[in-house]
N, C-alpha and C positions, 0 to 999 in steps of 0.2 A: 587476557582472560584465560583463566585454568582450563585445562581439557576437560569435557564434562563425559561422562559414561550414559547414553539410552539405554534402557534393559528393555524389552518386548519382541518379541517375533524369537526366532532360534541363536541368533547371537547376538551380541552386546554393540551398538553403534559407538563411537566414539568422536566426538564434534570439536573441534577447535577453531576459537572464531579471535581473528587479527583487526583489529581496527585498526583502519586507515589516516589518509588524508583527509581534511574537510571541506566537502563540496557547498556547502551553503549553512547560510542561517537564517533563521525568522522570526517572529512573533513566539513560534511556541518552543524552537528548539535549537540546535544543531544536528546537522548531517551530515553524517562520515560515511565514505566506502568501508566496506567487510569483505572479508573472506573468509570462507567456512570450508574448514576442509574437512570431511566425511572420511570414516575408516570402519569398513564392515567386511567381514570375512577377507580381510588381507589388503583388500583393493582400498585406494585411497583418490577421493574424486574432491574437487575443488569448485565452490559456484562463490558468483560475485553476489554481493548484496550493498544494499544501504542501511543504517543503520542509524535513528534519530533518537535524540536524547533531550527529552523537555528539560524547562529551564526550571520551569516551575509545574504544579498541581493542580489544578480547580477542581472544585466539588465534583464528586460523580455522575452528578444530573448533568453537564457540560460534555461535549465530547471536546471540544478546545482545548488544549492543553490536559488532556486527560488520557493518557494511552490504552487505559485497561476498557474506557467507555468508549473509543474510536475504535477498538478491537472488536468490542462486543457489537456495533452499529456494525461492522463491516461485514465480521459473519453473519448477520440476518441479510447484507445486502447481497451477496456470496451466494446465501445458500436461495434467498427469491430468484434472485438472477438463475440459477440454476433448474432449478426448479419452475420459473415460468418461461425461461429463454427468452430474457429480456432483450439479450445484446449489450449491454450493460460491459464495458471493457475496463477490468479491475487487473491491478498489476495481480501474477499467477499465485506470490505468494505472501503472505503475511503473518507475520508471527508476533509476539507477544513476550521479551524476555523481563518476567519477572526476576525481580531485586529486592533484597531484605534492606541494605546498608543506604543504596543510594537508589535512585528512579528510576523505575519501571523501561524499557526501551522496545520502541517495533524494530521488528528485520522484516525489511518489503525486498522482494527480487529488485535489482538495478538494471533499469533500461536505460538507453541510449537517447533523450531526449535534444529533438531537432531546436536550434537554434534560432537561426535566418530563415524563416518562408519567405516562400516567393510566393506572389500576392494568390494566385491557382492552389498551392498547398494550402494559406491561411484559410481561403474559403472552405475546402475539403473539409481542413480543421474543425473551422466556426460549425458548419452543417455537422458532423458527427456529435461534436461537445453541444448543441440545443437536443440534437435529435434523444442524446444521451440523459441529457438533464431534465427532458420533459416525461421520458420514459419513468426515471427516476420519481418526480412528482406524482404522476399518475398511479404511483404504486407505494406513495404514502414515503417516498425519500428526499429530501430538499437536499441539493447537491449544491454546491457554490462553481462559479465559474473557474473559479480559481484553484480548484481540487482539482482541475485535467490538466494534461502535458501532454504536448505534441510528440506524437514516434513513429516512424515511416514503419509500416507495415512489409510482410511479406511480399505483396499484390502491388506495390511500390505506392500506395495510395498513403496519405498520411492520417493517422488514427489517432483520437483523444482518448486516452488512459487517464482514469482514475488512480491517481498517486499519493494522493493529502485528503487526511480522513477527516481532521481538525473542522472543518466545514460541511460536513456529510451531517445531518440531521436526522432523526426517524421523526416522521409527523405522527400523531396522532390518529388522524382521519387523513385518506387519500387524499387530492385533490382533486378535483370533476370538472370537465369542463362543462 
C-alpha cells in the first residue's frame, strides 16, 4: 500500500501500512496482520494491527458483511459505552479504510487471543462474555456470542473482548427485563 500523507494538527503525519501473513478466514472475509508505521515530526513508531477484507457486500441495512455498517454500529457502541460506562470491552481501536477500486476494509488493534483455557479461565471467560452480552441487550445492542475472544488481562484474569462486528446489532427498542 502507498505511503499516505495526514494533514491536521502542526505537521503532516505520514502512514505506511504492510500487509501481512493470513491469520484466518470466515464467512465474511479474510484476516491479515498489518503494520503501520507512523512518521510525525521525525520520529517513526510502529503498531501491530489486523486487517479484514470482505469477500463480498450486503446491503447497508446488514452489518454482515458490510464494513461501513459494522463501523457505524460500533461507533454508537463506543461512544454509549463511553458515555454510560458500561464496561463493555471493545478492542481500543477501529478504523475504517475506505477504497474506490476495491472493498472497503477495518484496521482493529491485534490482540493476543488465548487458545487453550483451562476449564477456571473458560468460566471467567463465559461469566464476562454473558455479563457483557446482557449489558449490551439492555442498552438496545444484540451482541452474538461469537463476536468475543478470550485475552488474558493485565490482573491475570481472562477477559472477553469484542473483536467481530459482523454480529453486533443495534435493536430498535432496548430490551426489559
Amino acid at each position: 500500500m502507498p505511503i499516505k500523507t495526514f494533514l491536521g494538527g502542526r505537521k503532516p503525519i505520514r502512514a505506511k501500512l504492510e500487509i501481512g501473513r493470513k491469520l484466518g478466514e470466515g464467512q465474511e472475509g479474510i484476516v491479515r496482520e498489518a503494520n503501520l508505521t507512523l512518521t510525525k515530526n521525525g520520529r517513526t513508531r510502529t503498531k501491530q494491527f489486523v486487517i479484514k477484507t470482505f469477500q463480498s457486500i450486503l446491503p447497508r441495512k446488514y452489518s454482515f458483511r458490510n464494513p461501513r455498517k459494522q463501523f457505524e454500529v460500533m461507533q454508537g457502541l463506543v461512544e454509549l459505552n463511553k458515555k454510560k460506562k458500561l464496561g463493555i470491552r471493545i478492542v481500543p481501536t477501529i478504523r475504517l479504510i475506505k477504497r474506490r477500486i476495491v472493498k472497503d476494509q477495518l484496521l482493529v488493534t491485534r490482540l493476543n487471543i488465548l487458545e487453550n483455557l483451562s476449564q477456571s479461565q473458560r468460566k471467567e471467560y463465559e461469566d464476562d462474555l454473558y455479563r457483557q452480552r446482557n449489558i449490551g441487550l439492555e442498552n438496545g445492542y444484540k451482541i452474538s456470542i461469537d463476536s468475543f475472544k478470550p485475552v488474558l488481562g493485565k490482573d491475570g484474569k481472562v477477559n472477553a473482548i469484542l473483536t467481530d462486528f459482523g454480529l453486533v446489532v443495534k435493536q430498535s427498542t432496548p430490551f426489559q427485563n
